[in-house]
ROTORNU-746496 format. One record per residue (C-alpha): x negated, y negated, z negated; residue in three letters. Coordinates in steps of 0.5 Angstrom, whole numbers, padded with zeros to 4 digits, always signed. Layout:
residues N
XYZAla;...
***
This chain:
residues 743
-0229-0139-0163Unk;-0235-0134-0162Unk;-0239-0136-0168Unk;-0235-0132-0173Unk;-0235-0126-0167Unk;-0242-0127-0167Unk;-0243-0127-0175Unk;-0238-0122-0177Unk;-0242-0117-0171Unk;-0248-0119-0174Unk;-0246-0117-0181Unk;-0243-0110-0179Unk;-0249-0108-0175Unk;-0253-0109-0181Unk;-0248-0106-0186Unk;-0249-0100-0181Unk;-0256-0099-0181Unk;-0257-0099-0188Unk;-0251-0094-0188Unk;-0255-0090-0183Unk;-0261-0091-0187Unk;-0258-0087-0194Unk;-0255-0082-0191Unk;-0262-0080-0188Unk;-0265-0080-0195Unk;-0260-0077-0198Unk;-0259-0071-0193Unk;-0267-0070-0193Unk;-0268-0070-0201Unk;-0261-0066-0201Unk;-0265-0061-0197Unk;-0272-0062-0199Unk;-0270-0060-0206Unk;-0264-0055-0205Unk;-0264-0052-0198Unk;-0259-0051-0192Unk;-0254-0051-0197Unk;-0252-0058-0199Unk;-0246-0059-0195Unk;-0239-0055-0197Unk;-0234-0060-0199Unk;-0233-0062-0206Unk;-0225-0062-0206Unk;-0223-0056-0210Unk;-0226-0052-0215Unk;-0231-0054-0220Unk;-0237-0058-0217Unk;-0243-0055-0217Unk;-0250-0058-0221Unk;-0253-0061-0214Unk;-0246-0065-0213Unk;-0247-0068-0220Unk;-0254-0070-0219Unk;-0253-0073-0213Unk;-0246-0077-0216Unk;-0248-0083-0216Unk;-0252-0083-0209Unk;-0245-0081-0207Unk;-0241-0086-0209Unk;-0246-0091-0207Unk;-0246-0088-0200Unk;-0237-0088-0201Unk;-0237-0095-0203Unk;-0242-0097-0197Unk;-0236-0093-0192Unk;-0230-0097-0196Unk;-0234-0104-0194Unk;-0236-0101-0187Unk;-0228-0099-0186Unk;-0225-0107-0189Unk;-0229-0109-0185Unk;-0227-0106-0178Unk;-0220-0107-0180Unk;-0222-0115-0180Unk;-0226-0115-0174Unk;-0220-0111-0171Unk;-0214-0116-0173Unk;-0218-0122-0172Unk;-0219-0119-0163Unk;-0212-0118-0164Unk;-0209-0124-0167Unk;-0214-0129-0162Unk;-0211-0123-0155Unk;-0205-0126-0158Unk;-0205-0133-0158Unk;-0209-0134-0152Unk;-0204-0129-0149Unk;-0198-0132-0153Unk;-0194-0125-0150Unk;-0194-0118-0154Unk;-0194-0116-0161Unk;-0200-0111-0163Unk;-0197-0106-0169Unk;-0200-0106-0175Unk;-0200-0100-0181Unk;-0199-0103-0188Unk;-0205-0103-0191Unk;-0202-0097-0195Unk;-0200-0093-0190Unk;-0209-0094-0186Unk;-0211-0093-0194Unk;-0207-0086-0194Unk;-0210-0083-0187Unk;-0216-0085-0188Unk;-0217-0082-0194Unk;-0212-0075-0191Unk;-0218-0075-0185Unk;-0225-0076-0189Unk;-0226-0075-0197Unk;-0222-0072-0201Unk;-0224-0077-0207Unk;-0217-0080-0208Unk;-0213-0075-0208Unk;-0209-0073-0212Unk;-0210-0065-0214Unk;-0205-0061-0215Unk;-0206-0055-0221Unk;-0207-0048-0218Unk;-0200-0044-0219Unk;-0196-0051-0221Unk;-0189-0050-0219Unk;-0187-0054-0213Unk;-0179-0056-0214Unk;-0175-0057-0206Unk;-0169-0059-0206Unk;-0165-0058-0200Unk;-0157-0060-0199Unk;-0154-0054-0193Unk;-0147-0053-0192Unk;-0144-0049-0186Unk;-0147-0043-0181Unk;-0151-0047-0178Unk;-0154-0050-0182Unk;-0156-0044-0186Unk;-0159-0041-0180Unk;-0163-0048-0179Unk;-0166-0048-0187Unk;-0169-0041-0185Unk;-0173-0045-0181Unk;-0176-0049-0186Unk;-0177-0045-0191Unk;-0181-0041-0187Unk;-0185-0046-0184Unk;-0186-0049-0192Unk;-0188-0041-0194Unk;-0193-0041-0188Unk;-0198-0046-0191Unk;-0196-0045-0198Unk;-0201-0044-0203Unk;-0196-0045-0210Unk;-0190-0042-0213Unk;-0184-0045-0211Unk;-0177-0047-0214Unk;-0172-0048-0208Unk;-0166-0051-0210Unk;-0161-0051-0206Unk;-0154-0055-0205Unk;-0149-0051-0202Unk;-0141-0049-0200Unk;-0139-0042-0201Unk;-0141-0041-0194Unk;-0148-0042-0195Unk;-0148-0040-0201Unk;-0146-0033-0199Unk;-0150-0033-0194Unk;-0157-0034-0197Unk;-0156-0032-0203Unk;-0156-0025-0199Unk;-0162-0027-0195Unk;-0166-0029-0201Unk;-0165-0023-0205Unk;-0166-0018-0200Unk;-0172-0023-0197Unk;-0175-0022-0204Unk;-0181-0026-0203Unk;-0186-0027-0209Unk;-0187-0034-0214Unk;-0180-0036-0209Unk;-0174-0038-0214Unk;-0168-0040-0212Unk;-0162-0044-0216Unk;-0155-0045-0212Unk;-0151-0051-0213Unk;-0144-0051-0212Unk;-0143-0057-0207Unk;-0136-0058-0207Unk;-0136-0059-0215Unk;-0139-0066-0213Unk;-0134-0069-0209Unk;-0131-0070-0215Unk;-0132-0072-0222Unk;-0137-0078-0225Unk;-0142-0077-0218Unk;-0136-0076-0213Unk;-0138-0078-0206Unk;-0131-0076-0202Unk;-0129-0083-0203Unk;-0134-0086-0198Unk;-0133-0086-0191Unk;-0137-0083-0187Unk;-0137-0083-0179Unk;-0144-0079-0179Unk;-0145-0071-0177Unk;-0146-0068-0183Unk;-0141-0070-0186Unk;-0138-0070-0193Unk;-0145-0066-0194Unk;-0149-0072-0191Unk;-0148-0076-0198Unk;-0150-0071-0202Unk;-0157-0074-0204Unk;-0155-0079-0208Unk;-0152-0074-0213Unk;-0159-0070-0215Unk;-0159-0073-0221Unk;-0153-0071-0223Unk;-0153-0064-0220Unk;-0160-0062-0221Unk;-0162-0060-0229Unk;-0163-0065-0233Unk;-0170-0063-0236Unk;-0173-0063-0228Unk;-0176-0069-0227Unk;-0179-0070-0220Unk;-0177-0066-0214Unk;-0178-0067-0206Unk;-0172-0067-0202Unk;-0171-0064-0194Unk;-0167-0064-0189Unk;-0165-0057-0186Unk;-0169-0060-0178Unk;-0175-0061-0182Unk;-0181-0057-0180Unk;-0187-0057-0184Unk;-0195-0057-0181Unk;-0198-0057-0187Unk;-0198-0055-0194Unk;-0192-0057-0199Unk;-0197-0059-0204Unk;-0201-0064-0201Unk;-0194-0068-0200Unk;-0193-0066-0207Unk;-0200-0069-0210Unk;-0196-0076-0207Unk;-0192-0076-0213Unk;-0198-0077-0217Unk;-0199-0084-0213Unk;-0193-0088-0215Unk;-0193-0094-0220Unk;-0189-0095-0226Unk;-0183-0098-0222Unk;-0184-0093-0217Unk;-0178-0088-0216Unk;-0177-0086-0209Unk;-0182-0083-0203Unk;-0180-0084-0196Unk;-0183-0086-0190Unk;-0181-0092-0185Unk;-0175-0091-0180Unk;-0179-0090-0173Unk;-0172-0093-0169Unk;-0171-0100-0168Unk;-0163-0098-0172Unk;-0163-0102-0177Unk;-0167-0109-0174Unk;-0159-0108-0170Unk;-0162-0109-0163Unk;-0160-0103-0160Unk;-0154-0105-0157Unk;-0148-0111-0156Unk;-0146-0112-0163Unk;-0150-0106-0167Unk;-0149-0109-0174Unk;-0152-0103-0178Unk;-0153-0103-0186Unk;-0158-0108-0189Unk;-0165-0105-0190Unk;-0172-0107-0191Unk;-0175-0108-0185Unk;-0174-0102-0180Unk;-0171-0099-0186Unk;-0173-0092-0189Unk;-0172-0085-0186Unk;-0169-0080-0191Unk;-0170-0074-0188Unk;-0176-0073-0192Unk;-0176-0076-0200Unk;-0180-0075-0206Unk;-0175-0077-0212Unk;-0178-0077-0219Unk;-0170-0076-0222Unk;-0173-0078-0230Unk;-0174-0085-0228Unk;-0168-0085-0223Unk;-0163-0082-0229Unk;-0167-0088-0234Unk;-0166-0093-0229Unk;-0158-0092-0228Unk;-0159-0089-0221Unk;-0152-0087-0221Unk;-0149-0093-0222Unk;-0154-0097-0218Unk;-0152-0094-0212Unk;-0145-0093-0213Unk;-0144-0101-0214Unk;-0149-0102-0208Unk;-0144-0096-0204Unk;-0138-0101-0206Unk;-0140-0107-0205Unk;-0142-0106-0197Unk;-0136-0101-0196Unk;-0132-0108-0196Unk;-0135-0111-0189Unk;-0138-0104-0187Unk;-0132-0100-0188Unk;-0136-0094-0187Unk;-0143-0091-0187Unk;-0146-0089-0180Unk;-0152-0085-0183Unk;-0149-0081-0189Unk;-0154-0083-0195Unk;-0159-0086-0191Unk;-0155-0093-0191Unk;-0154-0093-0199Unk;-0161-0091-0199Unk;-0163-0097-0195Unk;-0157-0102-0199Unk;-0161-0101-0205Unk;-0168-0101-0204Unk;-0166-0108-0200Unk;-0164-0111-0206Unk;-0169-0107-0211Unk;-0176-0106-0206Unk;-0180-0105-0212Unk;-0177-0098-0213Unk;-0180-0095-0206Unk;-0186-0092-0204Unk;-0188-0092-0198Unk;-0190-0085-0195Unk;-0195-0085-0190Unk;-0191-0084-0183Unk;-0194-0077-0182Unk;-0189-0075-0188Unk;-0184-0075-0183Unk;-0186-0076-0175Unk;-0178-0077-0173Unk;-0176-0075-0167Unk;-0169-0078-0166Unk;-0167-0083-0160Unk;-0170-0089-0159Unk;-0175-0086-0164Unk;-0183-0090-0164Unk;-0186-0084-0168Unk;-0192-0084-0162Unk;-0195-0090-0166Unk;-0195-0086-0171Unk;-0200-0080-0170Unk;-0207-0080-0164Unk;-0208-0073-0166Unk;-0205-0067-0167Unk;-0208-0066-0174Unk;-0205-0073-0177Unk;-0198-0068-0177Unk;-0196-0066-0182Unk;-0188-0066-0182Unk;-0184-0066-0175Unk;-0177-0068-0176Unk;-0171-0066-0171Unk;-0166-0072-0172Unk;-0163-0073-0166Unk;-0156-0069-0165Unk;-0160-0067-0159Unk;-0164-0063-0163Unk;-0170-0059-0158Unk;-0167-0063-0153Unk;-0169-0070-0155Unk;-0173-0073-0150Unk;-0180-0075-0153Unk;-0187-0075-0149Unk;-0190-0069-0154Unk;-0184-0066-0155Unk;-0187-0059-0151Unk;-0192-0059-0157Unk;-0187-0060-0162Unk;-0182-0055-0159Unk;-0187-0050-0159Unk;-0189-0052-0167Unk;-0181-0051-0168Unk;-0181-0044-0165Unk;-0187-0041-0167Unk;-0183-0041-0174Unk;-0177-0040-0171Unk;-0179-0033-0168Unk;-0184-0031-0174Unk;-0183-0025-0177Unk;-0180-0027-0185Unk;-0183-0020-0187Unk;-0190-0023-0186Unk;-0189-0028-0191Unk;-0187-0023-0197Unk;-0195-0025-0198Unk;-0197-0024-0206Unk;-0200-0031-0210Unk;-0207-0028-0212Unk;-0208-0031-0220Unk;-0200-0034-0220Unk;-0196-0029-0224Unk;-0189-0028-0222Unk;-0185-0024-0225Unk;-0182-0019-0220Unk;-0174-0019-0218Unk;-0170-0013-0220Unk;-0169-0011-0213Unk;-0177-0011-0211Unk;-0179-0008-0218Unk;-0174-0002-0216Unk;-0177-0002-0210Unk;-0184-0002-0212Unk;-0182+0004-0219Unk;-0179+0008-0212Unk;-0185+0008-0209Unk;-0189+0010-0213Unk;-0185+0016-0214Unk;-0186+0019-0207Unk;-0191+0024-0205Unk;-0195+0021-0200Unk;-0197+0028-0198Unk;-0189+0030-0196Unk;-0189+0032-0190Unk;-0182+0028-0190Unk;-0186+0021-0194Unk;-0183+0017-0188Unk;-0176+0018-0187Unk;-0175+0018-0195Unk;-0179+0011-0195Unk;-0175+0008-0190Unk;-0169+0010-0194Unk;-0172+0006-0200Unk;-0173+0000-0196Unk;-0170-0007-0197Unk;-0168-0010-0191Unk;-0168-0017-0190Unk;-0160-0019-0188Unk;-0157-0026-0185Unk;-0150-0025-0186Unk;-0146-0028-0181Unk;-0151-0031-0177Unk;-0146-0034-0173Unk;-0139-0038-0174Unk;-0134-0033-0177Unk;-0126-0036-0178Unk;-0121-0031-0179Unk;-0116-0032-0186Unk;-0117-0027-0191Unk;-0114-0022-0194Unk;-0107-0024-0191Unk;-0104-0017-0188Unk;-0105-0011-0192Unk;-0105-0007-0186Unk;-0110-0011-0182Unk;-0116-0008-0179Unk;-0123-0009-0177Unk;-0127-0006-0173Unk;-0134-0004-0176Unk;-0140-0002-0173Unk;-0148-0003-0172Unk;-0153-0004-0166Unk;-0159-0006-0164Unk;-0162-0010-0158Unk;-0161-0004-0152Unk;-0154-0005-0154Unk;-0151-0012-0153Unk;-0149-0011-0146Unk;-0143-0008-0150Unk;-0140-0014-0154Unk;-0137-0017-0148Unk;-0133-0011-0147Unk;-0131-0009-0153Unk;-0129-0016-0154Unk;-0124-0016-0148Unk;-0121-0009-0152Unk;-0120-0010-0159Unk;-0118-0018-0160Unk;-0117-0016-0168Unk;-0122-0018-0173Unk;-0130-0015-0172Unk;-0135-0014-0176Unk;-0143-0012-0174Unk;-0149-0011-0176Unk;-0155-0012-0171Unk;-0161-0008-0172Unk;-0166-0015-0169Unk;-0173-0017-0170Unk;-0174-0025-0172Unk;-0175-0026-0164Unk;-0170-0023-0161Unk;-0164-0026-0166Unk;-0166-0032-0163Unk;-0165-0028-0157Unk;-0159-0026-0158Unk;-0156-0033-0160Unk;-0157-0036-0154Unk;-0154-0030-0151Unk;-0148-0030-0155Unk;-0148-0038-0154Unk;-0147-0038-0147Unk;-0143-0033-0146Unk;-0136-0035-0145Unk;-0133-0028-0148Unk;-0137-0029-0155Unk;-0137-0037-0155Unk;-0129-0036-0155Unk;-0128-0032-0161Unk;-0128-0034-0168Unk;-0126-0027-0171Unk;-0133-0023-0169Unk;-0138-0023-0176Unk;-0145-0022-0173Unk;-0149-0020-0180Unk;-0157-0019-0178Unk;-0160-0014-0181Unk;-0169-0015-0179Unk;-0173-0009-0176Unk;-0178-0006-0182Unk;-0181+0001-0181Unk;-0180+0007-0175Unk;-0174+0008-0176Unk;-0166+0006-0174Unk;-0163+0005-0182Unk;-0157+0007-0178Unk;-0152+0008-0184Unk;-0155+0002-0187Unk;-0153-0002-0182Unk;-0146+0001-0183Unk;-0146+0000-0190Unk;-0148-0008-0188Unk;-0142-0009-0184Unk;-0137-0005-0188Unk;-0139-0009-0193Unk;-0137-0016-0190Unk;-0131-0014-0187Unk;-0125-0019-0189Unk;-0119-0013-0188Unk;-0116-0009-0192Unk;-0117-0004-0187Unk;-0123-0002-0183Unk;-0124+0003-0176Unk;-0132+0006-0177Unk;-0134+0007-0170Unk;-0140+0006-0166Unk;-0141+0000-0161Unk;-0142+0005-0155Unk;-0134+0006-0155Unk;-0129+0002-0152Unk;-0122+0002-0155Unk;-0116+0003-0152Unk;-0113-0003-0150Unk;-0108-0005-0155Unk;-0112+0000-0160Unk;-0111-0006-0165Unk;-0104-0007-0166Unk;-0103+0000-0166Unk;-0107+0002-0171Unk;-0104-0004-0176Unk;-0097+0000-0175Unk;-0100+0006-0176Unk;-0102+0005-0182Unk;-0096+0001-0184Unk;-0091+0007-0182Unk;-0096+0012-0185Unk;-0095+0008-0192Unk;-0102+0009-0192Unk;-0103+0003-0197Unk;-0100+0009-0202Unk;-0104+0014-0200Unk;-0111+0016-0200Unk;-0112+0018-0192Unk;-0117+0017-0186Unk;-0113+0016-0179Unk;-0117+0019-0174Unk;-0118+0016-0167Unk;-0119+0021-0162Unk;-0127+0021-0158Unk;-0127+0022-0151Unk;-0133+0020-0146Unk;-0135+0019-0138Unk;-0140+0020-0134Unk;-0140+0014-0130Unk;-0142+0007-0130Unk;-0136+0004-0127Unk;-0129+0007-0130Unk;-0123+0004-0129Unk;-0121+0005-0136Unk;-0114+0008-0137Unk;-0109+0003-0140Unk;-0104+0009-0144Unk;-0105+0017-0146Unk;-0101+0019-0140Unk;-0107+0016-0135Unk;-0112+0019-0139Unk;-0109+0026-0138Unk;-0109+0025-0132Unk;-0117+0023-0131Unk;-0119+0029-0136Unk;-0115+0034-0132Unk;-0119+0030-0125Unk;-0126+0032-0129Unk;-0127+0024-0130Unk;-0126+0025-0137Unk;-0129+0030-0142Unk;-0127+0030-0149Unk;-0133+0027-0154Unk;-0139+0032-0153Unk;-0136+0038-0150Unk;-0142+0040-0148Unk;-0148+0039-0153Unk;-0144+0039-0160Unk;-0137+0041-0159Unk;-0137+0042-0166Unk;-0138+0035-0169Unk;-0130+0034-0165Unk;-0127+0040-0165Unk;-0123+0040-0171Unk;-0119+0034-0168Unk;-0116+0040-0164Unk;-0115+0035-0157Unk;-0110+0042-0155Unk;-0105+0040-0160Unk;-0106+0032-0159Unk;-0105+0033-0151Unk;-0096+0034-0153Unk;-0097+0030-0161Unk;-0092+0025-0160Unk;-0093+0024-0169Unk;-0099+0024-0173Unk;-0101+0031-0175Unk;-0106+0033-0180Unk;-0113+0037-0179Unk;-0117+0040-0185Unk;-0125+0039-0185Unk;-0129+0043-0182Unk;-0137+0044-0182Unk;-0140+0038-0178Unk;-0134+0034-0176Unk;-0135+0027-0175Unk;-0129+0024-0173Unk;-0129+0015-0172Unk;-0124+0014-0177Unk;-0119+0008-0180Unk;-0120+0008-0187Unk;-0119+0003-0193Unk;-0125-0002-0194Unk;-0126+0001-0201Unk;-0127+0007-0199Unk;-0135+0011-0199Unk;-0141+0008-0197Unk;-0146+0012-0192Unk;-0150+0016-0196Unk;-0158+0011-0193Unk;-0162+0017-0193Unk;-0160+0019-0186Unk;-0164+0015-0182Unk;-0165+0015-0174Unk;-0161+0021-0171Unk;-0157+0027-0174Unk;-0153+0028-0180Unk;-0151+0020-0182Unk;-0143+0021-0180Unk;-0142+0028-0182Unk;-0145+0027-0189Unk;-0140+0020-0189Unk;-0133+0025-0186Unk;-0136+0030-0191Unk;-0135+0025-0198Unk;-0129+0023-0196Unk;-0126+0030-0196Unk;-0130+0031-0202Unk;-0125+0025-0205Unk;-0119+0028-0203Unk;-0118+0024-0196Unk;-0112+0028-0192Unk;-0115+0027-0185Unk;-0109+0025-0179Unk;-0110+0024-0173Unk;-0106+0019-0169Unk;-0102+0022-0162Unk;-0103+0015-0158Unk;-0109+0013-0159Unk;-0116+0013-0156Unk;-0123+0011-0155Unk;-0128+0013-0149Unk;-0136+0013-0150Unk;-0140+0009-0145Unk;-0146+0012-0142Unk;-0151+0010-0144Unk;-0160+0012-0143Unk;-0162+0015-0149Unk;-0164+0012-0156Unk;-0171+0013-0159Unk;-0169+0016-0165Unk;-0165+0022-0161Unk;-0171+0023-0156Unk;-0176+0024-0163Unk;-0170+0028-0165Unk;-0171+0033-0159Unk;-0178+0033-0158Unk;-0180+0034-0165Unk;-0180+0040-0169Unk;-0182+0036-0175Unk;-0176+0031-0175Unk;-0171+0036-0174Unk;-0174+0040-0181Unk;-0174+0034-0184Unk;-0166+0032-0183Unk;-0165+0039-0185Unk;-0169+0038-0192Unk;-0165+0032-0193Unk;-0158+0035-0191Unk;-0160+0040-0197Unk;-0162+0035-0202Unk;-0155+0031-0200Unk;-0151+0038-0201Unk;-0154+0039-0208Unk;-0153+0032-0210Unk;-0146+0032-0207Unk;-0145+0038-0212Unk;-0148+0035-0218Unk;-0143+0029-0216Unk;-0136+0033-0215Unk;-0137+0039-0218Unk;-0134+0046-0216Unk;-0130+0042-0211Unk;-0136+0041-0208Unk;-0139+0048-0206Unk;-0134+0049-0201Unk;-0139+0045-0197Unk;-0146+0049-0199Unk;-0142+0056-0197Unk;-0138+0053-0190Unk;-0146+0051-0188Unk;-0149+0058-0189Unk;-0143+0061-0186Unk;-0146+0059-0179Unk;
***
């Protein structure tokens, strides 16, 4: 039993020595000859004239390492296999050949890799549907963008839902070499590669089966593409999974990586019975698809037949595509190529990914797949949870990063915005103000679940308004007063979004209501873009009708249903008007709101209550004339005045917000004095209210007081906005000019 240990020994000891020797004459010619600098490495770019002199040596010194390395391996299998039998208990686990020739080539040379061509466009296929699930692809594009080197075509399967969601995201994102194609989901429930027929009992759902259809939803000229699954969080650059593609055999169709679970050995439980698959089966969480062989090897009908044939004693799949997969590369294992595990390291329950990885540079994919998500239990899960995170909270903005020597050709937003730039006198004293107006936000619209039925009363109503993080103490009041549709717009960074998810998911206010879109406008630059965020939740709101407020307002109980009759007995579908909803304030924190007009006279005569701004700007609230809305039992009409800027409900349809006034001053009356200059007839409404709630004040607004040169800046766009409202309206608009120099 030991003359073969003894023999092998021996060789491997002698194989080290003369392995040893050749490095040394190698690296002393190499340095004799050409200096200290002999060593870069020669996997990218063009090789130097001392690496092509010395090609031969090194092939010889590789090929020595390849033996050296074979020959461990079957030191190491022969110890295992005699602790084996003479133990008789246990089993040792053993990579596929494949799979140590892969990481081993990952870890050392580069040599066998196969390179991918600079500015080579990488094609990602990502199937999403839903809320969550737009937000969750944010991360792994981000995570993707991060270590990318090449330009990259997202093509992404969506419902409207999503579609909605991220076309928006992507336009406003504006990231260079980033092209993305939208798919309509539901056009492959029916037709030739129809999914809905198959029973799925999966959390994903209908949209869980939707791989299999990529060769008939993506363009037929596309002949390779990587596919994800939105919880997949990337280590690495994208393109080195690419260069895979170019390893596979001519019968080769399909990357994917081993199942890290015992799920389909069927030994998880009494009675598991999971579909048929090689072995352990494969993950589809990460696959490597080349469509133009799929498509000539009649991919679409081999997988329906094979779907077909189980469902007969299977009756339904438990994890969507991943089965059918499994079905087919079962009866056909040479269409599969075997990814090596560190493609897709799972951490799903019962998950034996820890045998895939020693060291945290074996990582190159982290994939989420257990319903538990973050939770899930696992002996590095910190370490991955913090990888998960950093993207997660990653400022996007950072990401708009150029691809030197790769043309892109620019997007009509971004070269609008780079021609206005170039335009701006760098040397005006208000350069910033009119940057950040020409500034294009990222936007994630509808950051949380929305239900509400469009469109079904013509006098329903959506409260609009726009906050940051300093205000989302608010949100549970407001909640509480108006039970009608909402729609907001939150001013947040990448980080505190995440904040405001986990606040908005544990609070039991927010969690219950459905009606509440929340549209997430990022931080960029040293202004708030106040009417940008107005124009953002505008915009997205679902009703025919919109109340314009502000978010440290609270409504009058019963506010909503209110206002629906209003506009109703006021036949304001007829008639162009703004409904005036009057503001008053408090001093104090803790207010036992009124709950009808009576009560609040009552608290204004007590000194309580004050009508909005009485004592700094009473002009901006003035011509509301609360004398007269003290005895009104009707709605009575009011005429413009210089710096009113009431909260109005308008139609949806009505002006947008004019986005060069940003921070403080001059966004609402600028918004009031256009819709005067369109002819709206102004009716305030006799029974309706909202109060201010103190608050501490905002950074705009201490700018604002403190310096000279923001208030002279506001006055110059006020002038600049005059002009254009006169060029745009006319004579009609010159009132406005001469009201303002009458002051």
């Amino acid at each position: 039993m030991l003359c073969p240990w003894r023999g092998r020994l021996k060789v491997l000891l002698a194989t080290l020595m003369l392995v040893l020797l050749i490095s040394w004459l190698y690296f002393l010619l190499g340095n004799l000859e050409y200096g200290p600098s002999l060593l870069p490495s020669p996997c990218f770019g063009e090789q130097p004239k001392w690496y092509l002199d010395h090609k031969a040596l090194a092939s010889q010194v590789q090929k020595v390492e390849e033996e050296n390395h074979l020959l461990r391996l079957q030191l190491i299998q022969s110890q295992a296999q005699e602790e084996t039998n003479s133990n008789q208990q246990g089993s040792s686990f053993v990579e596929d050949q494949d799979v140590l020739d892969d990481r081993r080539s990952n870890r050392t040379g580069c040599l066998k890799q196969r390179m991918v061509q600079k500015c080579e466009l990488i094609h990602v296929a990502i199937v999403c549907a839903g809320y969550n699930a737009s937000r969750d692809v944010v991360t792994l594009v981000k995570s993707i963008l991060f270590h990318r080197k090449n330009p990259l075509h997202f093509h992404l399967i969506t419902d409207h839902v999503a579609q909605k969601i991220l076309q928006t995201l992507f336009q406003s994102w504006m990231v260079p070499s980033v092209h993305v194609s939208f798919y309509n989901a539901d056009d492959l429930k029916a037709g030739h590669a129809e999914v809905s027929w198959i029973p799925n009992k999966h959390y994903s759902g209908i949209y869980g089966l939707m791989k299999l259809t990529l060769t008939k939803a993506l363009p037929s000229d596309l002949s390779k593409v990587i596919v994800l699954d939105t919880d997949i969080t990337f280590a690495t650059d994208i393109a080195e999974l690419w260069a895979v593609l170019g390893k596979f055999s001519d019968k080769q169709v399909i990357g994917l990586v081993e199942n890290q679970s015992d799920w389909y050995l069927g030994n998880l439980w009494k009675n598991h019975k999971p579909w048929p698959a090689l072995g352990r089966g494969f993950n589809t969480g990460v696959i490597l698809l080349l469509l133009d062989r799929l498509r000539r090897i009649g991919w679409e009908q081999m997988w329906r037949l094979t779907a077909e044939r189980e469902l007969m004693s299977m009756l339904s799949t438990s994890l969507a595509d991943q089965d059918i997969f499994n079905a087919v590369i079962k009866r056909s294992p040479m269409l599969v190529f075997r990814l090596p595990c560190f493609w897709n390291v799972q951490l799903s329950d019962h998950t034996r990914s820890e045998q895939c990885y020693t060291e945290v540079s074996d990582l190159k994919v982290i994939h989420w797949n257990s319903p538990k998500k973050l939770r899930v239990k696992n002996k590095h899960v910190e370490f991955f949870r913090n990888l998960y995170l950093t993207f997660l909270e990653y400022d996007g903005n950072l990401l708009r990063r150029e691809l030197f020597g790769c043309a892109s050709l620019p997007s009509l937003s971004s070269g609008q915005f780079q021609q206005a730039l170039e335009e701006l006198d760098e040397d005006d004293p208000c350069y910033d103000f009119r940057r950040q107006s020409l500034i294009q936000h990222r936007v994630h619209l509808f950051f949380l679940q929305y239900e509400y039925p469009a469109l079904t009363d013509a006098a329903d109503v959506t409260l609009v308004a726009q906050l940051s993080m300093d205000r989302l103490q608010m949100l549970e009041a407001i909640c509480k007063h108006w039970i009608g549709p909402i729609s907001l717009a939150l001013y947040l960074s990448d980080a505190e979004a995440q904040q405001f998810l986990r606040y908005a998911q544990a609070s039991e206010v927010l969690s219950s209501r459905r009606n509440v879109a929340y549209h997430i406008v990022y931080k960029e630059g040293q202004f708030y873009p106040v009417n940008f965020l107005r124009n953002v939740a505008l915009k997205n709101a679902q009703t025919p009708y919109v109340f314009l407020t502000d978010i440290d307002f609270l409504p009058m109980y019963g506010l909503y249903d209110y206002l629906r009759t209003s506009i109703l007995q006021l036949e304001l579908p007829q008639k162009k008007a703004a409904l005036i909803v009057p503001a008053f304030e408090t001093l104090h924190y803790r207010l036992t709101f009124p709950r009808s007009k009576a009560e609040l006279l009552s608290m204004l005569d007590m000194g309580s209550l004050y009508t909005f701004r009485y004592h700094v700007w009473p002009q901006g609230h003035a011509p509301t004339d609360y004398a007269k809305w003290r005895t009104a039992t009707v709605p009575y009409r009011v005429e413009w005045q210089p710096h009113f800027e009431p909260y109005v409900v308008v139609r949806r349809d009505c002006p947008l917000y004019d986005q060069r006034f940003v921070g403080f001053g001059w966004n609402k009356v600028s918004h009031v004095m256009e819709l005067d200059a369109q002819e709206y007839e102004f009716l305030v409404l006799p029974n309706a209210f909202i109060i201010h709630m103190p608050h501490a004040p905002s950074f705009d607004i201490s700018k604002f007081r403190l310096s000279s040169s923001y208030r002279d800046c506001l006055e110059t766009l006020r002038e600049e906005f005059h002009q254009d409202l006169s060029r745009k309206y006319g004579a009609a608009a010159l009132k406005y000019l001469t009201a303002e120099r009458s002051l």
